[in-house]
N, C-alpha and C positions, 0 to 999 in steps of 0.2 A: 504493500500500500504506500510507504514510504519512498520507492522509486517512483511509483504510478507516480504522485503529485509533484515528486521534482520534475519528472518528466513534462507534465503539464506544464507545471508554473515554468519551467524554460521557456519553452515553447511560447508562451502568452507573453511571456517578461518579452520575449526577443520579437515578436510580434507586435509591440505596444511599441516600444523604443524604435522600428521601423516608421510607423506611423507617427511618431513624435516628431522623427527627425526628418522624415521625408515629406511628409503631407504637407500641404497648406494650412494656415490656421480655417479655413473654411472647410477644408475637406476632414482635419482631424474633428472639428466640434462635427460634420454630419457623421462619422466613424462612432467619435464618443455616443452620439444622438443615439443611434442603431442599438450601440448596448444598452443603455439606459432602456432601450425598450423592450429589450428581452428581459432586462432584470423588471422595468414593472410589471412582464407580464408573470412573473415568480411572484411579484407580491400580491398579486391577483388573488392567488392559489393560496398565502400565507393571509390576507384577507378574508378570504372566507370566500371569494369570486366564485363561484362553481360553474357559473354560465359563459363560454366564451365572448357574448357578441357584450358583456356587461365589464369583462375584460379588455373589450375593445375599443369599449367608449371610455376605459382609463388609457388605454395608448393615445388617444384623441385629444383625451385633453391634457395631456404631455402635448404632443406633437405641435398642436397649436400657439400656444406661449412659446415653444423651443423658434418656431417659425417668423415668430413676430420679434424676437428679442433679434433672432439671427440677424435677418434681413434691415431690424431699424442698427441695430450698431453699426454695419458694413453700408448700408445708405448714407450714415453719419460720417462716416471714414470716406469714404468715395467724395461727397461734396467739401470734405475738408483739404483731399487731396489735391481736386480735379479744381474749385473753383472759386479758391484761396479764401478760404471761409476758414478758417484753423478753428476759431470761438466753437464751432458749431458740435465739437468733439465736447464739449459742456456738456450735451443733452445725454449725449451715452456716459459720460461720466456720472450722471447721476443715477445711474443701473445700481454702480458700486454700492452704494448704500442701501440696497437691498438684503446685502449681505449679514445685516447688522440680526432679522430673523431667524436663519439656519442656525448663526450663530449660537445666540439665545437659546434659540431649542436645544442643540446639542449638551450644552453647558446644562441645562435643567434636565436632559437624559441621562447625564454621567452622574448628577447630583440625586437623584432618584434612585437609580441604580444603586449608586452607593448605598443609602443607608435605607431604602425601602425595595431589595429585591421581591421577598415573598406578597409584597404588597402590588408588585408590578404583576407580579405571576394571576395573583387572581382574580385583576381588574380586566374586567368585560366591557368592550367597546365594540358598538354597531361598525356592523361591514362597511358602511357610508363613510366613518368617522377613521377605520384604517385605511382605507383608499385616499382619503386626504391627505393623512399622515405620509404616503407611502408617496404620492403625487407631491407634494411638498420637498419632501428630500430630496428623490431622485430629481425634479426639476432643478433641486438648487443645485446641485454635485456636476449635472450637465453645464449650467450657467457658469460657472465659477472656475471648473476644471475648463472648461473652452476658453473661456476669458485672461485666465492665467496664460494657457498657450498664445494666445493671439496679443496680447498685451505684454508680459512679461519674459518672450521670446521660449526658445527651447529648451536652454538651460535652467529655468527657473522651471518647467515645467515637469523636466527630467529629473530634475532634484528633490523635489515632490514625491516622483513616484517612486525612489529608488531609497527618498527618505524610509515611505511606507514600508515597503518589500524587506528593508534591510531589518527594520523593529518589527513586521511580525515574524521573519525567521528568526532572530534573537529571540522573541516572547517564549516560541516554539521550542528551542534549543535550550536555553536555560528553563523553560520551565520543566523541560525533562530530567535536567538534571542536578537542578535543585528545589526543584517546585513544592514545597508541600503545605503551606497552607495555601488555599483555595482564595482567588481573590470574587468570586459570585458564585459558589457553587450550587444555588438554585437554579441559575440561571447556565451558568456556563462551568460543568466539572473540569474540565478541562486544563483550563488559565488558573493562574499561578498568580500569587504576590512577585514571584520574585521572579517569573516571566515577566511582567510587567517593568518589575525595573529593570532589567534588562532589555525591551526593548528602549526604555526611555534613557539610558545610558546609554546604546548604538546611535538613537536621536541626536543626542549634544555630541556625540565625536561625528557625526555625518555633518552637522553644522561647524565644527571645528576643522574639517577636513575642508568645506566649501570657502570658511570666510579666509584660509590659509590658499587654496588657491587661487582667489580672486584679491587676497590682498586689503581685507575688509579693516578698517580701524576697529580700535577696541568696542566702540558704541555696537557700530554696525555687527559687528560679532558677537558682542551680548546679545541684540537684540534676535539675531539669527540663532542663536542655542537656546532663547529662551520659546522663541517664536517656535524651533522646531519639536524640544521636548515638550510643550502642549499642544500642538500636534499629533505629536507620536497618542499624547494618551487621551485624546477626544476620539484618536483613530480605535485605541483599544476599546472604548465606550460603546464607539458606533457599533462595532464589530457585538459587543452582548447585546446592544440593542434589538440587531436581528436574531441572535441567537434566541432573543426571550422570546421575541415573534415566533418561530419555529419551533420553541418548546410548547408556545402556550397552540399552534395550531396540530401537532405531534406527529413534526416532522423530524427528520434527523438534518436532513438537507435542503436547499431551496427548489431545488432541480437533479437534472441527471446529466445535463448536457457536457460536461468535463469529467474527464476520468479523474478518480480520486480527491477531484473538490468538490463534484454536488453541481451545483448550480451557476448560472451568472454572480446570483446574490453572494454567495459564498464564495467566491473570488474580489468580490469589490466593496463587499462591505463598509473594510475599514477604510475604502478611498471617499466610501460616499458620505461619512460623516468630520472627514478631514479637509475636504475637498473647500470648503467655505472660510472654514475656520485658517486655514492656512491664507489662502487669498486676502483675508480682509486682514491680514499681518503683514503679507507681503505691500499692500493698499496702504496701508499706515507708515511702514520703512521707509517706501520709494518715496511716500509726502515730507517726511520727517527731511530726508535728505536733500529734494530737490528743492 
């Protein structure tokens, strides 16, 4: 089982960084678009969705905001480029601050989490009010994850994703081998206390490794280890988030569609609850500085 998912997660890893590096910023957010829509058609299912065509009217109303965000930012860009309008890049700047929501939520998920698991396990919410939930996230993860590429180039957008990758194989690896009290084990038996600091320590040396190759002053390097290790651990949060979802719907997994990870969901979890919260840090650096 342990080869099966290195075997995948290569695969995806090297597959992703292609698409980072080669795509357009227009062609990676419709690539990103694509997944986000298979992962909500998994939430569908962790929803409680049992009807396809009611599954299909949550792809819909993803797809509609993904359409209207795309096209108004990249109109903003065009007329700022083409016809010396530069102000006009104002109106898509004030998207940014959208972010300040996902945020929020996330922050009150991991808070929750923390000290009310069993209290989360057997809180019952209309199928209506998970589809929101589930429409909420994945809309912000797409927004924000596209936005970082297309705004803060490849580098910032690679570092992101290889921050993630690196703290949950650290989570994985140390909580094998020293894992033993349980950091939600209602929710997630799995994760480890001391998984967790370990990925949240790979976090600050993957920031310490970036602000040493870029040459970042001290500020900027605090704020990049501080920025990445909460991060790393809203990434962990996200990740029980779903997990609680799939316990409370009794699943093991989101899907079938990847060998030895399950689902979309359960490959991206902890991107989709990082994905905001990372941006609107990086949003705040590049203001700080410039």
């Amino acid at each position: 089982m342990l080869l099966q998912r290195i075997i995948t997660a290569s695969i995806l890893a090297l597959l992703v960084i292609l698409a980072v590096f080669q795509l357009s910023s227009e062609y990676f957010s419709l690539v990103l678009a694509l997944i986000i829509l298979a992962a909500a058609w998994e939430w569908g299912n962790l929803a409680g969705i049992d009807s396809p065509l009611k599954r299909g009217l949550l792809l819909l109303a993803l797809v509609l905001p993904m359409l209207g965000i795309h096209f108004w930012t990249y109109f903003l860009e065009f007329v700022a480029q083409n016809l010396d309008w530069p102000d006009v890049r104002d109106y898509s700047g004030a998207l940014e601050w959208l972010v300040i929501a996902p945020v929020l939520f996330w922050i009150l998920v991991m808070i929750l989490i923390r000290n009310t698991p069993s209290g989360l396990l057997k809180l019952e919410l209309k199928t209506r009010y998970k589809a929101l939930i589930g429409w909420f996230v994945l809309l912000s993860a797409w927004m924000f994850l596209s936005r970082l590429r297309a705004f803060y180039d490849v580098e910032m957008a690679l570092y992101f994703l290889i921050l993630i990758w690196a703290a949950d194989i650290a989570a994985y690896f140390v909580g094998k081998k020293y894992g033993q009290t349980k950091l939600a084990p209602d929710i997630s038996p799995g994760k480890t206390v001391a998984g967790m600091y370990g990925a949240l320590a790979v976090g600050a040396v993957c920031a310490v490794v970036l602000s040493l190759i870029y040459g970042f002053d001290f500020m900027i390097a605090s704020d990049f280890i501080l920025l990445s290790v909460l991060t790393v651990l809203i990434s962990i949060y996200g990740d029980l988030f779903f997990s609680l979802a799939k316990r409370q719907r009794g699943v093991k997994d989101s899907g079938s569609v990847l060998p030895g990870h399950g689902g979309i969901l359960d490959r991206i979890d902890s991107l989709i609850a990082a994905a905001p919260f990372f941006y609107a840090g990086i949003f705040l650096i590049y203001r700080l500085v410039s």
